[in-house]
ROSE-4610 file (N, C-alpha, C; in Angstrom, 1 decimal, always signed):
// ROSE-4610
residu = [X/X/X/X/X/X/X/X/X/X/X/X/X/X/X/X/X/X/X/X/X/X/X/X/X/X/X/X/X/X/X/X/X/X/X/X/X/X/X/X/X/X/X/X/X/X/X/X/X/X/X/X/X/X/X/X/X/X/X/X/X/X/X/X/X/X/X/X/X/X/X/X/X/X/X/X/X/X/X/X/X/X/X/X/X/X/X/X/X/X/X/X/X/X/X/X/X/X/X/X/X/X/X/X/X/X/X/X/X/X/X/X/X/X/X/X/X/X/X/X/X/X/X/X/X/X/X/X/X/X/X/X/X/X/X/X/X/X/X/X/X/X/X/X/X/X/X/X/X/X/X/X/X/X/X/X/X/X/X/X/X/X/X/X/X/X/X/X/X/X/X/X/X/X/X/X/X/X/X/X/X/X/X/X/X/X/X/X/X/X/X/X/X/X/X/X/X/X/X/X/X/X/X/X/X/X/X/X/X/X/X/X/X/X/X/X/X/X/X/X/X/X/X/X/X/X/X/X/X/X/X/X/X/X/X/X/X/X/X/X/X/X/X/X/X/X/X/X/X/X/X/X/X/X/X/X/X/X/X/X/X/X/X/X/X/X/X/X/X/X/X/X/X/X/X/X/X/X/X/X/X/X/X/X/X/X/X/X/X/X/X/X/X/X/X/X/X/X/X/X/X/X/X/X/X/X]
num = [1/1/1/2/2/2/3/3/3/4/4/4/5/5/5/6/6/6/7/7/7/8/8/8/9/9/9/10/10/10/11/11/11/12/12/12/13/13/13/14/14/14/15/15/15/16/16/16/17/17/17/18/18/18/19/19/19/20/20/20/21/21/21/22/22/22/23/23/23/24/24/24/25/25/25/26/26/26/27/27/27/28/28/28/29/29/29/30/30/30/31/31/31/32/32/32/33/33/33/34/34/34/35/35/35/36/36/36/37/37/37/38/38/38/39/39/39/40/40/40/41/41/41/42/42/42/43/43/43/44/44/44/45/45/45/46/46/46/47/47/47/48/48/48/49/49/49/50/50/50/51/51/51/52/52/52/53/53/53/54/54/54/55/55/55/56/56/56/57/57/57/58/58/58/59/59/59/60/60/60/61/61/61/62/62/62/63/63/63/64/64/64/65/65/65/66/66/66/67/67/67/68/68/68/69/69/69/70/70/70/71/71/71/72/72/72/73/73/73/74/74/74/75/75/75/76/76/76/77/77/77/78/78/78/79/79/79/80/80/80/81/81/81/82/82/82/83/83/83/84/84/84/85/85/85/86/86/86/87/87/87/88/88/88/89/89/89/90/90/90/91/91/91/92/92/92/93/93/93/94/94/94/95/95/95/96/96/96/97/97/97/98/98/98/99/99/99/100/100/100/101/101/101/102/102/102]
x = [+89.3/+90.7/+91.3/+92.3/+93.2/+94.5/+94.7/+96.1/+96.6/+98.3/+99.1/+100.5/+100.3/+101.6/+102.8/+103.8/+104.9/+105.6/+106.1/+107.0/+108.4/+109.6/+111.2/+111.6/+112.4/+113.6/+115.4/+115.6/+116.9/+118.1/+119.2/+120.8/+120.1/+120.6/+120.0/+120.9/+122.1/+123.0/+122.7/+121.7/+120.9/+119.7/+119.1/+117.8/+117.8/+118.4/+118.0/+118.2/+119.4/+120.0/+118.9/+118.3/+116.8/+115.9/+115.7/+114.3/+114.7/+115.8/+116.6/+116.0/+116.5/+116.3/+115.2/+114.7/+113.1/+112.2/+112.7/+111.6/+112.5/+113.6/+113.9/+113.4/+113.4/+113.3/+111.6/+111.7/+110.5/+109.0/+108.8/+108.3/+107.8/+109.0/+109.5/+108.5/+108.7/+108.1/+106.2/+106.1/+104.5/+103.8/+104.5/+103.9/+103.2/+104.2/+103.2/+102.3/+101.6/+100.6/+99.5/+98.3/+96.8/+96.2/+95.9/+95.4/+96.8/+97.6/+98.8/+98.1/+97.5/+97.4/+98.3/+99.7/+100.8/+101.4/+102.5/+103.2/+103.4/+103.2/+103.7/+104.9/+106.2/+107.3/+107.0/+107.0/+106.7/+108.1/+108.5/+110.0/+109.7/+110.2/+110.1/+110.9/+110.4/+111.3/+111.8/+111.4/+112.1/+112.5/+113.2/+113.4/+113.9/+115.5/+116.2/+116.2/+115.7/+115.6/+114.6/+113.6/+112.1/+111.5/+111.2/+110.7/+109.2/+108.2/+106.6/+106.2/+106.0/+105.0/+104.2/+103.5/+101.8/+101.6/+101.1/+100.9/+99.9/+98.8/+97.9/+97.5/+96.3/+95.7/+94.4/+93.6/+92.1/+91.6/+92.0/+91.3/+92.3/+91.8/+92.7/+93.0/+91.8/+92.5/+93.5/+93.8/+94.9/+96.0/+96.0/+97.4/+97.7/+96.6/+96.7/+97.3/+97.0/+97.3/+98.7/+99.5/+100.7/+101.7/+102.1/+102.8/+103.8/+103.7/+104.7/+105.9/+105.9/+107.4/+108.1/+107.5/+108.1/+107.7/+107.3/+107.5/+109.0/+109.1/+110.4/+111.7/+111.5/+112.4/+112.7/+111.9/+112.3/+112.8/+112.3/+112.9/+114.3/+114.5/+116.0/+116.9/+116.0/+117.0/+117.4/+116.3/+117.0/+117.3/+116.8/+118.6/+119.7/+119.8/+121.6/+122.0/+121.0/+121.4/+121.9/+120.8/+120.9/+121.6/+122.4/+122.3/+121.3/+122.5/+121.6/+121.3/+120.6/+120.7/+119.1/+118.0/+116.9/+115.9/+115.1/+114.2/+112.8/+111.6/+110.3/+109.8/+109.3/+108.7/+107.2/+106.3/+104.8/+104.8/+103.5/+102.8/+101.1/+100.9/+98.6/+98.5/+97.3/+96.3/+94.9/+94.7/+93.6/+92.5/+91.4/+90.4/+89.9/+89.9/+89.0/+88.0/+87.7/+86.2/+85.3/+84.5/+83.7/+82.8/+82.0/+81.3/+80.3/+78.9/+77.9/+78.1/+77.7/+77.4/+76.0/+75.7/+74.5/+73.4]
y = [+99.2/+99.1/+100.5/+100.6/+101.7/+101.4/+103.0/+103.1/+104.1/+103.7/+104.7/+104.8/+106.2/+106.6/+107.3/+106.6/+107.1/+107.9/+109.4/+109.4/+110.0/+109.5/+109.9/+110.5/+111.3/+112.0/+111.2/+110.8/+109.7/+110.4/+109.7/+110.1/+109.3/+110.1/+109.3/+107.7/+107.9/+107.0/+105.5/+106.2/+105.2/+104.4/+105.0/+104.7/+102.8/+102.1/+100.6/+99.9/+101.0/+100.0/+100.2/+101.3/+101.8/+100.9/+100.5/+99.8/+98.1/+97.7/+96.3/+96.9/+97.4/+96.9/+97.3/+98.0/+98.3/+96.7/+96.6/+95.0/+94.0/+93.9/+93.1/+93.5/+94.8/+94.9/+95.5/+96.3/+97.5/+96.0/+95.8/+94.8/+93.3/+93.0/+91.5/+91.6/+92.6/+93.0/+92.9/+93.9/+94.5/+92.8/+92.1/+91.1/+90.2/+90.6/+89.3/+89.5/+91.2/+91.3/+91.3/+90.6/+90.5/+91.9/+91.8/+93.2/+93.6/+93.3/+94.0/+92.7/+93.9/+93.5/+93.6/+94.6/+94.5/+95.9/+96.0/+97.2/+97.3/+98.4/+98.8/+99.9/+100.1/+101.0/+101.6/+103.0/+103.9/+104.9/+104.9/+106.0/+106.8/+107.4/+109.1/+109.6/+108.8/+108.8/+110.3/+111.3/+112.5/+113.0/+112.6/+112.6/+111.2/+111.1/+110.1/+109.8/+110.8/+110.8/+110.8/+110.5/+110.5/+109.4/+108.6/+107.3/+107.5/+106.7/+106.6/+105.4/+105.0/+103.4/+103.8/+102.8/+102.8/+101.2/+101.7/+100.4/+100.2/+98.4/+98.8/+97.8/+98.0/+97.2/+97.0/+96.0/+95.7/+96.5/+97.3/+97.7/+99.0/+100.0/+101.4/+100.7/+99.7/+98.9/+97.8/+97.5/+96.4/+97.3/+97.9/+98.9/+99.6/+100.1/+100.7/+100.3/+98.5/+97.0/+97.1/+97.4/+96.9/+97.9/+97.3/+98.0/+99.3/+100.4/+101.5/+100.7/+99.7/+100.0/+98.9/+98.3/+97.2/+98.4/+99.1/+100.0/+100.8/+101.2/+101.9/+100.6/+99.9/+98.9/+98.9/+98.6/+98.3/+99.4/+100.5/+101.8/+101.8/+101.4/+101.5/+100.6/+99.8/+98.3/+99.0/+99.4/+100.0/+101.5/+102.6/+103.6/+103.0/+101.6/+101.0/+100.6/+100.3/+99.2/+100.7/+101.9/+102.7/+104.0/+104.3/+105.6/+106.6/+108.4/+109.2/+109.4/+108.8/+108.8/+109.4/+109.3/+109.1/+110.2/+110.4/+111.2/+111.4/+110.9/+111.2/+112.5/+113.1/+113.8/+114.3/+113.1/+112.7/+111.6/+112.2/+110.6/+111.4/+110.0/+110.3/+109.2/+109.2/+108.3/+108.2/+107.2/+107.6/+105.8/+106.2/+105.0/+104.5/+103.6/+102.8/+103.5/+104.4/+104.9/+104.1/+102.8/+102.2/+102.7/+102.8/+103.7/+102.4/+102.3/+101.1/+101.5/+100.2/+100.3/+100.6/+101.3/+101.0/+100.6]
z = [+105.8/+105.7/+106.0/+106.4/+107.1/+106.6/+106.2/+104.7/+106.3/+106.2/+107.5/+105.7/+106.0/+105.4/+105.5/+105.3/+105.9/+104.5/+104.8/+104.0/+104.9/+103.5/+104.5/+103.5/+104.1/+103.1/+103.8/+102.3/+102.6/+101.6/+102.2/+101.5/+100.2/+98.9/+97.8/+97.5/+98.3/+97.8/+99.2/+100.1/+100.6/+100.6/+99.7/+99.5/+99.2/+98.3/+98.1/+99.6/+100.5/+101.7/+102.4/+102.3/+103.3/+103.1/+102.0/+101.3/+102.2/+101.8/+102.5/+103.7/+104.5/+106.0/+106.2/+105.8/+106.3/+105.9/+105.0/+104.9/+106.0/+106.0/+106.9/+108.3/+109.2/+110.6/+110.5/+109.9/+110.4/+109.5/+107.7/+107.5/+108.3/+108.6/+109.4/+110.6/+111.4/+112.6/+112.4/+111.5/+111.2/+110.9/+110.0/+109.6/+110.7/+111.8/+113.2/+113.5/+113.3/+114.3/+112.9/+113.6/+113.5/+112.8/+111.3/+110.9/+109.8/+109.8/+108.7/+107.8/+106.9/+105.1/+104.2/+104.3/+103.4/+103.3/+102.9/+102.3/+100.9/+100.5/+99.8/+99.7/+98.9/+98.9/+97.7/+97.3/+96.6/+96.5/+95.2/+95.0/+93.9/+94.3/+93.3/+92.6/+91.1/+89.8/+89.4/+90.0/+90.0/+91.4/+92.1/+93.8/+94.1/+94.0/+94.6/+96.2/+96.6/+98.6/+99.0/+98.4/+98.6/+98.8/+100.0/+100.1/+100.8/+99.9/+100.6/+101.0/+102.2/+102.6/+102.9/+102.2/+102.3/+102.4/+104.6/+104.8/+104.8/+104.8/+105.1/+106.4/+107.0/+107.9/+108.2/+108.2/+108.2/+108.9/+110.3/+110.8/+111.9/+112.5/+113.1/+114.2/+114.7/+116.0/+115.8/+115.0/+114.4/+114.5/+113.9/+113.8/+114.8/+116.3/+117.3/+118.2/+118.2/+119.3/+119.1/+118.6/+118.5/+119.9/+120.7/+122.1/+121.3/+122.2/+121.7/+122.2/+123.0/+123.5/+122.4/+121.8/+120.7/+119.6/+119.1/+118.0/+118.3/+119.6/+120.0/+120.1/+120.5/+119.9/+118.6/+117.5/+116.5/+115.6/+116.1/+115.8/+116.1/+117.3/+117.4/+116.8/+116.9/+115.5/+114.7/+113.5/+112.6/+112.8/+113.1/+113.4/+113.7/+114.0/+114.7/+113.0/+112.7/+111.2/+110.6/+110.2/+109.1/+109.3/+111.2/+111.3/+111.0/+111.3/+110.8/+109.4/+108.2/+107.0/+107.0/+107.5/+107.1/+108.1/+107.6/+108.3/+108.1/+109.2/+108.9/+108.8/+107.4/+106.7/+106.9/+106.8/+106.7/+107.6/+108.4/+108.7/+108.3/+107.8/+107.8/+107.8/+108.3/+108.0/+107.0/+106.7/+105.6/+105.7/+105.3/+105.9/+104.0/+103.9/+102.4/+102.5/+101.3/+101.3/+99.8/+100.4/+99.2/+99.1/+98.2/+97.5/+96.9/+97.4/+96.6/+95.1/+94.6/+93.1/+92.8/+91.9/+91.3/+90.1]
């Protein structure tokens, strides 16, 4: 599995409307393609403008397949929905590291 994380720095008095449309356009979207295992939204009980997704997906090629130019689409969806309110901070990536039992 493959963890992509996003973090944003947001108007604090935006943050629930960010969370809304992000599951509506940016979620909505991720869900079609082959490989999106789910999101998670993470807020920072001391940092009202601090937003974390941690998405996940079975595999780097699952998450790779998806067309830039439909990522730039839906990018622009929502900047039309949210304006200038928001801004990417962080991006990483990070891979499931299992560990045998013994």
């Amino acid at each position: 599995m493959v963890i992509e994380l996003l973090k944003f720095k947001i108007a604090a008095e935006m943050r629930e409307t960010y969370i809304q449309k992000d599951a509506e356009i940016w979620t909505t979207t991720l869900a079609k393609y082959p490989g999106f295992l789910g999101k998670e939204v993470w807020i920072n009980p001391n940092d009202s403008t601090e937003i974390i997704f941690v998405i996940r997906w079975a595999t780097r090629e699952h998450w790779q397949a998806i067309p830039p130019e439909e990522l730039e689409a839906v990018e622009q969806k929502f900047a039309a929905a949210l304006g200038d309110t928001y801004d990417l901070v962080e991006s990483a990536e990070y891979q499931l590291r299992k560990f045998p039992y013994a």
